[in-house]
C-alpha positions in Angstrom: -117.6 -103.9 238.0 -120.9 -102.2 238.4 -123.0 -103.3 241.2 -126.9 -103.6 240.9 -126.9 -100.9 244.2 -124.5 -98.5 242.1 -126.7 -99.1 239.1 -130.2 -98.0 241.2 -128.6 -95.2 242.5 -126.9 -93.8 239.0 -130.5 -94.5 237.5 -132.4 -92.8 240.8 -130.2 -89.6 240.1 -130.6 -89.5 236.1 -134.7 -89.7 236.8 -134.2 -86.5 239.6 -132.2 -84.4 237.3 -134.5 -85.1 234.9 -137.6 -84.6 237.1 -135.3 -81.1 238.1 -135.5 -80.0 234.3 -139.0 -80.6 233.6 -139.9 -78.6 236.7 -137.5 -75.8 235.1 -138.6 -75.9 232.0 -142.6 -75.8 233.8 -141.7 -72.8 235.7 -140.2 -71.3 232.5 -143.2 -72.0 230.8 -145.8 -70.2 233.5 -143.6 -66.9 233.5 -143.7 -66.8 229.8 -147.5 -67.6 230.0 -147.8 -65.2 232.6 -146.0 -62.7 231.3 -147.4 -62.7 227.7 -151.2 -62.7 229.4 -150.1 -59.2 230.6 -148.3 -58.1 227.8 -152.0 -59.2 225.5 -153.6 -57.1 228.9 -151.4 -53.9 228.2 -151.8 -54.2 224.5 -155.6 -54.2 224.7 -155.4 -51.4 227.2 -153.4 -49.6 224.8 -155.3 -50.5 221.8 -158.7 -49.3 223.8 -157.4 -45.8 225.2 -155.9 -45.2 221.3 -159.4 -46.4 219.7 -161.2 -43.3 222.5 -158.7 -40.9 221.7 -159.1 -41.2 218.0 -162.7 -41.7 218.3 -163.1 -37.8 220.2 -160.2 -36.8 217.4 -162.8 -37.7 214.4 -165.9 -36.1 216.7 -164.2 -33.0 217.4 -160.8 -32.6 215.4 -162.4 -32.8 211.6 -161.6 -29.3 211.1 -158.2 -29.4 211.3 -157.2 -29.7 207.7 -155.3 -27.7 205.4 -157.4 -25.7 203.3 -156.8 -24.5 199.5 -159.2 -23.7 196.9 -159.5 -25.4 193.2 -158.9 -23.1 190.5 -162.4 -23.1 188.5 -161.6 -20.0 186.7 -158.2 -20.8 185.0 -160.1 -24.4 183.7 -163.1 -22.8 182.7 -161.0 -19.8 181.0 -159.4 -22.3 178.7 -160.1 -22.5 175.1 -162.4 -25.5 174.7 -159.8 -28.1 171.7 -160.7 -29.8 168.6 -160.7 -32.9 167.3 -157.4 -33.3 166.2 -157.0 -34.2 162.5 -156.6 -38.0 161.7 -152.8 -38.8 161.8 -151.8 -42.0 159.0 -148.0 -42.0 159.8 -148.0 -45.3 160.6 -150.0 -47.1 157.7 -148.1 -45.1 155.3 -144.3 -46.0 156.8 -145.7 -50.0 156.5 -147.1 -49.2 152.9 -143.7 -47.9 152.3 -141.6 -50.4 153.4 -143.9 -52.7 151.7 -143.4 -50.9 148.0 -139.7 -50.2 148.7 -139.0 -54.0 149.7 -137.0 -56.1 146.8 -135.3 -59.6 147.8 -132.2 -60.0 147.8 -129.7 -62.6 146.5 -130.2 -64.9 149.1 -134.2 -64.6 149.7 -134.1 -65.8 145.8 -131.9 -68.5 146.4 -134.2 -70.0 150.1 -137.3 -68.6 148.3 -138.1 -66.3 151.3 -139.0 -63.2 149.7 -142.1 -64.1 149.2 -142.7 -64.7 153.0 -141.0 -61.8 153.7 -143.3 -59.5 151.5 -146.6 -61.6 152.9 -145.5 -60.5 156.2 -144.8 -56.7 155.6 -148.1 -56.5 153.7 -149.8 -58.1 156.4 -148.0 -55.3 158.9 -150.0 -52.5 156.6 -153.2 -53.1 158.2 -152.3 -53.0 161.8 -150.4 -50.0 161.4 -154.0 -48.3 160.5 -155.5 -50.2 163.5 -152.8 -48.7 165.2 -153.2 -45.2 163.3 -157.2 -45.6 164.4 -156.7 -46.1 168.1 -154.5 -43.4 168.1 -156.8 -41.2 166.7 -159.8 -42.3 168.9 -157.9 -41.9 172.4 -156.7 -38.1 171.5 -160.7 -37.6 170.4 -161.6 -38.8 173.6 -158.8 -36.8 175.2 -160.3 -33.8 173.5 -163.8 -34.7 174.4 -163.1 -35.3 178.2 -161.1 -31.7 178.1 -164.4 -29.7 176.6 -166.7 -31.7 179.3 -163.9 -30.6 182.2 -164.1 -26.8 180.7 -168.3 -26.9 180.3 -168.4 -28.3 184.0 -165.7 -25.5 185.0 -168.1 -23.0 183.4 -171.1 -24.4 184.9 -169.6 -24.3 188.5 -168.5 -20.9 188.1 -172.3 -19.8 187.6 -173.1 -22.1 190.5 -175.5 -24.1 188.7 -177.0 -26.6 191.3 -176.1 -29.6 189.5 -172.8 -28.7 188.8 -172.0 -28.0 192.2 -173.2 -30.9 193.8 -171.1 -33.1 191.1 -168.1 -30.9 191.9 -168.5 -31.3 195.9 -169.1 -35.2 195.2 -165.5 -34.9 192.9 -163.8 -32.8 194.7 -164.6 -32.5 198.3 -163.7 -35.3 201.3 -167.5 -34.5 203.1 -167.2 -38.6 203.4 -164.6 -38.2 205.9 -166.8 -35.7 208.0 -168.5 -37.0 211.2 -172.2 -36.5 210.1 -175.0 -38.2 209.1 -175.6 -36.4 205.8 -176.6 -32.9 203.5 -178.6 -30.9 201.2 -176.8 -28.2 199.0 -179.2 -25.5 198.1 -177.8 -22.9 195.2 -180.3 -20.1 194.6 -180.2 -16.3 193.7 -175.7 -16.6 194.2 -176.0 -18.3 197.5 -174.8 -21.7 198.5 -176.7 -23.2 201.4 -175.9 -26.5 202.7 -178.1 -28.4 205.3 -176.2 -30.6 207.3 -177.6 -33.5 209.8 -175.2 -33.5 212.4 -174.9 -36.2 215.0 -176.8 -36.4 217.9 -175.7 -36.1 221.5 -176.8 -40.0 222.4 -173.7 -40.5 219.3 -171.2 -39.1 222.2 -169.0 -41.6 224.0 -170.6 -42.1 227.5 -167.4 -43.5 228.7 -163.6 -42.2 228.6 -160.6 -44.9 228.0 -157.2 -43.3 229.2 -153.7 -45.3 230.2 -152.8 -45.4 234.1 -148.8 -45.3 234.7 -149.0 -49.3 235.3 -150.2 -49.4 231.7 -153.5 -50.7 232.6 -156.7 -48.8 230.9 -159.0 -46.6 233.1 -162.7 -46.9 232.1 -164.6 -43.9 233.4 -168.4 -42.5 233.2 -168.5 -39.1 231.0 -170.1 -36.5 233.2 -173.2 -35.2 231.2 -172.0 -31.6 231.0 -169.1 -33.1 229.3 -171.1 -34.8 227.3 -172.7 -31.8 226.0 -169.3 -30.5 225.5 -168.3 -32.7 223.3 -171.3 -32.2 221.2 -171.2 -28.9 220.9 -167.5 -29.3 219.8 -168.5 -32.0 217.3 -171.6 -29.5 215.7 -169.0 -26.4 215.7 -166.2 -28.8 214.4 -168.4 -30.3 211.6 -169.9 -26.9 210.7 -166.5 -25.5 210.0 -165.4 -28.5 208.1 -168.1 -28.5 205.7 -167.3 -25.0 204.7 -163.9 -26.2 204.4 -165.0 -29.0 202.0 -167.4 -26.8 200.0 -165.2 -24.0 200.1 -162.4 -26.4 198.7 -164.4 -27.8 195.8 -166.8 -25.1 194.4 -166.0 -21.0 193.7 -168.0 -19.5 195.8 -166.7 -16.5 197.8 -168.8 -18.0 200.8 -171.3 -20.8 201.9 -173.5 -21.0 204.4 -174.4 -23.8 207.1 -177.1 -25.0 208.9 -176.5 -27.5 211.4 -179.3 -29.8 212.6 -179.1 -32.3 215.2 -181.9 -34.5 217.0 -184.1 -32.8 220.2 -185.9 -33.6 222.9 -189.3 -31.5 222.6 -190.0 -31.5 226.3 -193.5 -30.2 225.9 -194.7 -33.2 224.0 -192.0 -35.6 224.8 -191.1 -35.8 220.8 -187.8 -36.1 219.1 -187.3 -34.3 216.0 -184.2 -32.9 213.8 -183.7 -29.2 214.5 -181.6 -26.6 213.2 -178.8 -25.6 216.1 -176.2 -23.7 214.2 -176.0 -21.1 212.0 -173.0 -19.8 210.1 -172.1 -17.5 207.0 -168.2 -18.4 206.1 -166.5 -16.9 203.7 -163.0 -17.9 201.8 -161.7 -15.3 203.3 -162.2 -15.9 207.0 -160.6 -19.9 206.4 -157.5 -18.6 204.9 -156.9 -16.3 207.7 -156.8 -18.9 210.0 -155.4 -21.8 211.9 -157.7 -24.7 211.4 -155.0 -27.2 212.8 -154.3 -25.8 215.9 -157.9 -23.7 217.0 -160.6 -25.2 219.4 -163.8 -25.8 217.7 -166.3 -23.9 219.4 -163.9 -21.1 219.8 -162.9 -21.1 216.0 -166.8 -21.5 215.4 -167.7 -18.6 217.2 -164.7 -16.3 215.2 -166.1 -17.7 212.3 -169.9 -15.7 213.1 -171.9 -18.6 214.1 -174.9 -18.7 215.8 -176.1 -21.1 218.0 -178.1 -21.3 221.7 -176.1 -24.1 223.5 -175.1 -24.4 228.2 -173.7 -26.9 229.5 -176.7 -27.7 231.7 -179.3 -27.7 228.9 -177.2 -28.3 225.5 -178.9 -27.3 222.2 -182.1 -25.9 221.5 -183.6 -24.8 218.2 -182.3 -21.8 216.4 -185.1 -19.4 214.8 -183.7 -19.7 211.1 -186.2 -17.0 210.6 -183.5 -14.3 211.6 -181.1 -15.1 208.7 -183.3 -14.5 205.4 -182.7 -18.3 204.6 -185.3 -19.5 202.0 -187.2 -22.2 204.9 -189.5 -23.4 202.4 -186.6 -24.9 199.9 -184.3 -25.7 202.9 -187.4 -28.5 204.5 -187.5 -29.7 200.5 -183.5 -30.7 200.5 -183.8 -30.4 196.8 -180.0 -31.8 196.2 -178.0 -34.2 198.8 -174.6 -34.9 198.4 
């Protein structure tokens, strides 16, 4: 028999063991807490140093790409087709089957051939719908393929218009880090006038991973600063060649780089040209875009510019290059 003393004391223990639980299971619960607060703490660490260190990539690194040229020549060479001649294969097999169709013993009995002849006269028609469409598509075919040859042609006379659509086809400028250009063919030359980004478009603080995991946020000394923006100009320089140079024949294109700056004199900003550089097929196939430093690769590559590190840009006298200034200011085609 169970006393009402036994009976407290066998509730008093089920109510501590249960009490013991919930405290586990509440323990349990702040580690996890705990621990998943840190884990969302690393990932965003993570997530912020990988976010800078593509961020400088894109700024500095567009250059590295591979670099092969479209063959104009071998399009434009081609000889332009014809319409081809209307094809009526199909309407005549359905007229056929409809003149060589005869009923046989059962149709006659069920009174189907009738149906039967309804429905292959009735197939007649669509087979020249058929024949029609046919026809039409390998028209268009042949149209498309005479346009692709007279643009080909175009191009390789470096017609301004024709350029500009091919670089707009055929180039990845989009993927560039500038603002925008103007493409400029006259007399066999191909001058392209790019606004680069400015230097207040630099990161003005670095994100890098400490060995706890945690992210380091650190000020950008301003001579690195001007670093990276020289990198960016010389990087963006050499990866518009690349695009133009990639879409369009020409043995060579030339850049002019523009980025905003500080007139100290009058206290004025205004876009000024800070690079200059002439850069031929030639000198991008013979080397390595995905491994070089862009201000180094820049500078093998004959450009021009007046850059420190105390000082950054200042303007470039275009003067010294026989560049057409008057046409450049217009930007008579942007792409």
């Amino acid at each position: 028999m169970v006393t009402v003393r036994q009976f407290s004391r066998g509730v008093g223990r089920t109510m501590r063991a249960i009490d013991r639980e919930n405290a586990r299971q509440h323990r349990q619960r702040q580690l996890y807490e705990k621990a998943s607060l840190k884990q969302a703490a690393l990932d965003a660490s993570h997530n912020a140093a990988s976010t800078y260190e593509r961020f400088v990539d894109l700024l500095t690194g567009g250059h590295r790409v591979q670099f092969e040229r479209r063959e104009w020549a071998e399009i434009a060479n081609a000889t332009p087709p014809e319409d081809p001649p209307y094809e009526d294969a199909r309407e005549r097999a359905a007229a056929a089957a409809l003149a060589a169709y005869q009923p046989g013993w059962f149709a006659k009995v069920v009174g189907s051939g009738e149906k039967q002849r309804a429905k292959l006269g009735a197939a007649v028609p669509k087979a020249r719908q058929e024949d029609e469409a046919s026809h039409l598509i390998a028209c268009q075919r042949a149209a498309e393929r005479r346009d692709e040859i007279a643009v080909s042609q175009a191009v390789l006379a470096l017609q301004s218009k024709a350029l500009l659509a091919a670089v707009n086809d055929h180039s990845d400028l989009s993927e560039v880090a500038i603002e925008g250009v103007n493409i400029l063919a006259i007399d066999g030359r191909v001058i392209v006038v790019v606004d680069g980004l400015d230097i207040e478009d630099m990161p003005t603080q670095s994100v890098s991973l400490l060995q706890s995991g945690k992210a380091s946020v650190k000020p950008i000394p301003a001579a690195k600063i001007s670093e990276m923006h020289r990198d960016n100009i010389c990087s963006s320089a050499v990866r518009v060649a690349v695009e133009l140079l990639r879409a369009i024949p020409a043995d060579a294109v030339e850049v002019v780089m523009e980025t905003d700056l500080l007139d100290r004199s009058t206290g004025h900003i205004s876009p000024e040209p800070v690079l200059y550089a002439r850069v031929t097929a030639q000198a991008l196939q013979s080397v390595n875009l995905k491994l070089a430093d862009p201000a180094l690769l820049a500078e093998r590559l004959g450009a021009h510019h007046n850059w420190t590190r105390k000082t950054g840009f200042s303007p470039l006298n275009l003067g010294a290059f026989d560049l057409p200034l008057e046409l450049l200011s217009d930007g008579t085609e942007t792409a």
